[in-house]
N, C-alpha and C positions, 0 to 999 in steps of 0.2 A: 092778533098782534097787540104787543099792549105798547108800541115805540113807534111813534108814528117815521115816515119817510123823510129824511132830511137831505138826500142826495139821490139822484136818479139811480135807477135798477138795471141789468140785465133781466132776460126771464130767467135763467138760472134762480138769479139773488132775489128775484119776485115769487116763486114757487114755493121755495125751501123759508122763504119769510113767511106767506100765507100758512104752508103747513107746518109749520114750529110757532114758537111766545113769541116771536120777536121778529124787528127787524133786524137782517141780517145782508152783509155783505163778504165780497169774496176775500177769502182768506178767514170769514172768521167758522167758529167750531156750530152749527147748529144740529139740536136735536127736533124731530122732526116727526108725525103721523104720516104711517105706511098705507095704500089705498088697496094696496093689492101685493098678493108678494105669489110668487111663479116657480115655482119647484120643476126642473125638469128628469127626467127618468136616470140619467145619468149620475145624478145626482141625489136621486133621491134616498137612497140608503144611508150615507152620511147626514142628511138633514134632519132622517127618522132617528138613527142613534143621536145626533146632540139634543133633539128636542128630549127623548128619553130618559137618556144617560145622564147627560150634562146639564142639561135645565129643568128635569123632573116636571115637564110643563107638557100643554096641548097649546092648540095655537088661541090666541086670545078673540080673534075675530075669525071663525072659521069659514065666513063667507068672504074674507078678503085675502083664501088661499088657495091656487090652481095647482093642483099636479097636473101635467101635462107628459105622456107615454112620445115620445118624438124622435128620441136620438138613436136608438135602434128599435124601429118597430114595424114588424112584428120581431120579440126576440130571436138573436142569431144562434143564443150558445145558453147551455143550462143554467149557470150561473148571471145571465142577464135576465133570464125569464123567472129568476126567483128574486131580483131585486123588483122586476116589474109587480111581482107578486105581492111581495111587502107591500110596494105603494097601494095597491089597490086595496090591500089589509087595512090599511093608514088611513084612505082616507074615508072608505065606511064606517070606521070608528070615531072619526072626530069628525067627518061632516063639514070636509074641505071638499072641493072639486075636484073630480077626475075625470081630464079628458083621456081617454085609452086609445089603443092602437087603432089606426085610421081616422083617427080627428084632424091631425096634423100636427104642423110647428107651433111652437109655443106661440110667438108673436102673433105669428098669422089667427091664431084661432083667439089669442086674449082681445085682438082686435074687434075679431067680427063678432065677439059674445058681448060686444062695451065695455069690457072688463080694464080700459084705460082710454081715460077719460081727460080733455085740456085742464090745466092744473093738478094732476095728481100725480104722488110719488108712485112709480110700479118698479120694484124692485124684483130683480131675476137671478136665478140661478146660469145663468149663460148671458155672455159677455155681450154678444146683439142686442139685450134687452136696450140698449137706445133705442133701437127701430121706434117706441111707442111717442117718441120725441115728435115720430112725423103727425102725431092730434095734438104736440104741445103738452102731453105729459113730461112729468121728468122720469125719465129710464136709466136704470143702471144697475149693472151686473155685479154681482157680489158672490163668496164664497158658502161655502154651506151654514159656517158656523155664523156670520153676517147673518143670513136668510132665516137659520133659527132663532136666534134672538129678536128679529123683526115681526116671525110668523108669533113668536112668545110674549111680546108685550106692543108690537103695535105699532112700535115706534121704532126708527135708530139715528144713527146719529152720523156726520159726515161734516167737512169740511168744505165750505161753498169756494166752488172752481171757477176760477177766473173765465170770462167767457173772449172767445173767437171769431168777430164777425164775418162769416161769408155773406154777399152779397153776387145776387145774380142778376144779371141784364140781359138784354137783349132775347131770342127766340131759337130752340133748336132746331135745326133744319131737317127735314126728312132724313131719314134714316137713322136719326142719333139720339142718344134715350137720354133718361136720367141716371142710368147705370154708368153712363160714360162723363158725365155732368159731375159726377161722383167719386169717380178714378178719377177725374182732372183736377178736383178738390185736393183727395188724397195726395197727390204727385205736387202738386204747389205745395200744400202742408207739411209732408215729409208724413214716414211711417209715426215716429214721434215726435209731431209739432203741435201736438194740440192734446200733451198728457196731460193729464187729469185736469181735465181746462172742458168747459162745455161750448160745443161750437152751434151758436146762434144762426142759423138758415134765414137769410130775406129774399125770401123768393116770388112775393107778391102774391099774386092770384096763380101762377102757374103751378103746372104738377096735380095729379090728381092723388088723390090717399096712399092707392100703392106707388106711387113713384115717389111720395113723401119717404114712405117706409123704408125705400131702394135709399134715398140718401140720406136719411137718420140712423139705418143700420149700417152704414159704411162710416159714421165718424169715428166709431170704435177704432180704426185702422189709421186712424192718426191719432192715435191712444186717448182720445177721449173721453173722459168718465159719464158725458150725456150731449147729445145731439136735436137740439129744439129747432123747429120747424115753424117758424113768424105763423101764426094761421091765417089761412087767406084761400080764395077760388071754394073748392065742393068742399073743403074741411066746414064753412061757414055754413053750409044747408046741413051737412052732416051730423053737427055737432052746436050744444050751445056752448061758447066760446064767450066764457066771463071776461070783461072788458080789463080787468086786474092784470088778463097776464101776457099782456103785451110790454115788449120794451120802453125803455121810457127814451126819449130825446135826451140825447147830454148822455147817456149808461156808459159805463166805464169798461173797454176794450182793450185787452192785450195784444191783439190783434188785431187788421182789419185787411179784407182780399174781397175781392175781385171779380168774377170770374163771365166773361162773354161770351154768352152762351152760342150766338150767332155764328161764330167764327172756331167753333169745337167740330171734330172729326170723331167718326166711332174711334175708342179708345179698349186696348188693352194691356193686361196689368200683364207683367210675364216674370216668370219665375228668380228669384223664390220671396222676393216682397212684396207685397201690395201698392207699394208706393214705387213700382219699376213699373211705370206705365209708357204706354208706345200708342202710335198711333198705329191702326191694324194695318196699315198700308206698308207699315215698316217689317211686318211678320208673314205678312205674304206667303202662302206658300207652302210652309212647314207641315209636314205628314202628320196627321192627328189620329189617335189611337180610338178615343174614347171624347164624346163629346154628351155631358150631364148640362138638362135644363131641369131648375128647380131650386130651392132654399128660400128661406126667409128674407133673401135680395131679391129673388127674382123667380118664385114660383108663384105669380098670381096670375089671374086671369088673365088681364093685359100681357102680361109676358107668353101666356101659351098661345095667343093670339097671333103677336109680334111671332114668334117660330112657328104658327102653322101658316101665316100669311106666307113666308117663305118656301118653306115645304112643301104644298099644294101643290098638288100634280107631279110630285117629282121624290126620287128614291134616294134612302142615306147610300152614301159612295160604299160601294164592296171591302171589307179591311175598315169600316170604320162603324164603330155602334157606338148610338143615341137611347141615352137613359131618360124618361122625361117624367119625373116627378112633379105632382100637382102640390100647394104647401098646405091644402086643405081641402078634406070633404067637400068642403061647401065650393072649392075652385074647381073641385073634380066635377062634383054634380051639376055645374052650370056650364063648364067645359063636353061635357056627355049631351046636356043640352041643345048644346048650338050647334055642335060637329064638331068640334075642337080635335077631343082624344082621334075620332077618327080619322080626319085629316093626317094625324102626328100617327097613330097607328100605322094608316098606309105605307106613309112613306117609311116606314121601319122602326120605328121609337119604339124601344120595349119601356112601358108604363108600370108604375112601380106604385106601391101602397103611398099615399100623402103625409109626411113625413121628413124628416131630415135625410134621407138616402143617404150616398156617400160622402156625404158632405167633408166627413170627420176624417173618413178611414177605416170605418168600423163594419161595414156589411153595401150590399147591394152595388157594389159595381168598385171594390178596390183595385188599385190601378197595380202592374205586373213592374219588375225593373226596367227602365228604361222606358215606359211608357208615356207618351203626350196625351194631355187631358185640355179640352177647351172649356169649361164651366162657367155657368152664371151665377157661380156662392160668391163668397168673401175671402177667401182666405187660399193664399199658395203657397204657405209653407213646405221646406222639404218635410216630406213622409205625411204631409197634412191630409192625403186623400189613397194612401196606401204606403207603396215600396220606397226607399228616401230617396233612390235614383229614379224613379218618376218625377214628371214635370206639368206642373197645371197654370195654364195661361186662363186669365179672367177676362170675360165677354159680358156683352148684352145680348139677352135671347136671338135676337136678329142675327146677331156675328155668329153665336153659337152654331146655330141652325143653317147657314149657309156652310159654315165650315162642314157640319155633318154631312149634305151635300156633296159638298167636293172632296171632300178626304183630307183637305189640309185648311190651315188659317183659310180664311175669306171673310167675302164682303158680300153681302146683298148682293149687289149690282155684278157681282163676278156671275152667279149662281144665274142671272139673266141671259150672261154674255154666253155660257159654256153651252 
């Protein structure tokens, strides 16, 4: 920085100032050093023609560029297995990373490689790249031709967003996640309360990594361009956490909310916004077709845990299949470990390669007309996980998994009573 601090900061305006000349605050234009830039398979064919075509370049820092194989993998169709192709062509030749089929989702595997780290820009080819916000990176999603130009010189350039404060208090009660902590954010925020604005998380010592990542990957859905995570609790043994990139006292807020955590119920999102959340108590009941655990919100350990603690010793309802996606290798092989998968085996869970499943709509478990889906992703747009007249309500593994059980909406404590 060559301009010293004359007004307190958000961490938004404290990152994007560290990694650019200057000091910077929101609203103004900074240009900025990329730590890492995330290519995901879907994408990846478009990112290989502009670096090509369009910038006659390779990536400048070949070690600060992951292709990640995630959003259909293993390929469905010929022409997805020949874009997979190319990437792997891509990245032997310039000496980028390739995670391949069965490594997993992008976040989840840039996480566990260190590949974003507190104060770094990690720019993504897919829009969750907040999620990396839960270590106090800055995360954010960008388009191919964004990504080329970043993977080509190193750098880019953005506009610093006004930040958001959430704050949270008090303690969640038994049964109630961060997942729901999350939706209750969203639902106060609105689907668009927090466009291109970064929502600042003060959550103290609570939450562990991945329950950071459940709610740094959910600010996207109050259109947020980046979702920061205060560092605090196991982030501080995890990670060294330079004293720089904490807020300052006095930081200038566009916002500011609230949110008690003591006095929050399991929460679900139900169709077709994210920000249409209910409390499950209100959805009671409803016949479920198709019940998906897994995605870069809610495929980690902790989460396959929270659904086999439920499951244990008991069968998905007849008329209703359980997809359960691990979000990584590494969630797989430590879940095989302890008894997880078998646990979720038994009671009926057909287990699926680590990956983004049907997150999209694109392979492993698309939903028919008229079908209800319970899921623990992000996202219930119409047609978002198949047919447009299907309907996906958003859960935390726990809610998921009981519902699997019953056949319909549920609760934990139902799945004891029945």
């Amino acid at each position: 920085m060559t301009e010293a601090v004359v007004r307190p900061q958000t961490m938004a305006e404290k990152i994007l100032s560290r990694r650019g000349t200057q000091t910077v605050y929101a609203g103004d234009l900074a240009v900025v050093d990329v730590d890492q830039v995330m290519v995901v398979d879907s994408i990846a064919q478009s990112f290989i023609e502009r670096m090509r075509r369009d910038l006659a370049a390779t990536p400048k820092y070949p070690e600060r560029v992951s292709i990640v194989v995630d959003h259909v993998a293993p390929a469905s169709t010929v022409s997805v297995a020949q874009a997979q192709k190319e990437a792997r062509e891509y990245a032997a030749e310039t000496g980028v990373r390739l995670f391949d089929v069965g490594r997993g989702i992008c976040h989840q595997v840039l996480m566990e490689e260190g590949l974003a780290q507190p104060g770094w820009i990690v720019l993504g080819s897919d829009s969750h790249s907040t999620t990396y916000g839960a270590v106090a990176a800055f995360g954010t999603g960008m388009g191919a031709t964004d990504i080329a130009l970043a993977a080509a010189s190193g750098k880019t350039w953005l506009r610093v967003p006004e930040s958001v404060k959430v704050t949270f208090t008090g303690e969640l009660r038994q049964g109630v996640s961060a997942k729901d902590a999350a939706l209750e954010m969203i639902r106060v925020l609105g689907a668009d309360g927090a466009t291109y604005q970064s929502i600042e998380l003060h959550a103290g010592d609570r939450f562990t990594r991945g329950e950071r990542m459940t709610l740094a990957n959910l600010c996207v859905e109050a259109g947020a361009k980046a979702g920061l995570v205060v560092p605090g609790g196991e982030i501080l043994d995890l990670y060294d956490v330079p004293g720089w990139v904490y807020p300052d006292e006095g930081a200038a807020y566009v916002r500011e909310i609230e949110l008690d955590l003591s006095v929050l119920n399991p929460r679900m999102s139900a169709p077709s916004e994210v920000d249409n959340v209910h409390d499950v108590s209100e959805l009671r009941g409803l016949r479920v077709d198709q019940v998906f655990i897994g995605t870069c919100t809610n495929g980690r350990l902790e989460d396959l845990h929270a659904a086999a603690e439920v499951l244990r010793g008991r069968k998905v309802s007849p008329g209703t299949r359980l997809l359960v996606i691990p979000a990584s290798s590494q969630v797989m092989e430590q879940a095989m470990e302890d008894g997880t998968l078998l646990t979720l085996q038994r009671a009926g869970a057909a287990l699926g390669t680590p990956g983004c499943g049907p997150c999209m709509g694109r392979h492993q478990g698309v939903l028919a007309p008229g079908e209800v889906c319970v899921s623990t992703s992000n996202r219930n747009f119409i047609g978002r996980m198949g047919d447009k007249d299907a309907r996906v309500y958003l859960a935390s593994p726990a809610v998921a998994a009981a519902t699997a059980v019953m056949g319909r909406i549920a609760l934990p404590e139902d799945v004891g009573a029945a």
